[in-house]
C-alpha positions, -999 to 999 in steps of 0.1 A, spaced: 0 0 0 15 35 -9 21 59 15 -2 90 3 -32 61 4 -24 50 40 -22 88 47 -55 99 35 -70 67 53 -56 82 85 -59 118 80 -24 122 83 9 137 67 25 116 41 55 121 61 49 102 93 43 73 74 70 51 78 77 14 66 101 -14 72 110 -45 55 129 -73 65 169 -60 64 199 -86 68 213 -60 94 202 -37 119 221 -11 109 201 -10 73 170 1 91 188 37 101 195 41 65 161 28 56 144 61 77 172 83 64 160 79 31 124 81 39 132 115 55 120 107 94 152 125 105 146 158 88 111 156 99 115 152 131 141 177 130 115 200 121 91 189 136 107 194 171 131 222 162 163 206 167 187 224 152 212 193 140 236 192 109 229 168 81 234 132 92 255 114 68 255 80 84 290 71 78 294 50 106 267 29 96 277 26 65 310 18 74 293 -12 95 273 -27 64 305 -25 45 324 -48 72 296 -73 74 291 -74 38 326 -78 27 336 -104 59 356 -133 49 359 -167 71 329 -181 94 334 -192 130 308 -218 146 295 -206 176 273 -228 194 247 -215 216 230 -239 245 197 -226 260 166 -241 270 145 -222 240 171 -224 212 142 -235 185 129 -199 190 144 -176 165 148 -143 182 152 -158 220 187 -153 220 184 -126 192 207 -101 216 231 -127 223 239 -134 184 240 -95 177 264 -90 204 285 -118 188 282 -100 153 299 -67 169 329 -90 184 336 -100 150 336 -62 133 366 -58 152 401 -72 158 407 -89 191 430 -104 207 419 -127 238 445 -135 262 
């Protein structure tokens, strides 16, 4: 459904309509509302008075996980490991160990 037809259903701006679809990373949703514009209208919205955001750190994180090379198997053992997002924190907190370069002692 189109934005301008969900806003006239709703007697509302065609700017506070927002939508999501499924990203591969967390970080894609930022970018996802960037280029819908919720920033700026917010921005105005509320009157912050914020420079342009350009994202780059985002960006720079989509690059990493895009261009990774190598898998490690990590095994997780939980009572509730058949439900998907259960231990959805636990895996993302894995993901940003691996952006990085570590050495474990």
């Amino acid at each position: 459904m189109k934005k301008t037809k969900i806003a006239s259903f709703y007697n509302l701006s065609k700017q506070v309509i927002i939508y999501f679809k499924n990203v591969s990373s967390i970080y894609k949703i930022t970018i996802l509302l960037k280029k819908q514009g919720l920033d700026n209208y917010l921005y105005n919205k509320f009157k912050f008075n914020f420079p342009n955001t350009k994202l780059t750190k985002c960006n720079t994180i989509i690059n990493i996980e895009l261009n990774s090379k190598g898998y490690v198997n990590i095994s997780i053992l939980g009572k509730y490991t058949k439900l998907i997002d259960t231990y959805k924190s636990v895996i993302e907190a894995l993901k940003h160990v691996g952006f990085k370069k570590i050495k474990f002692m």
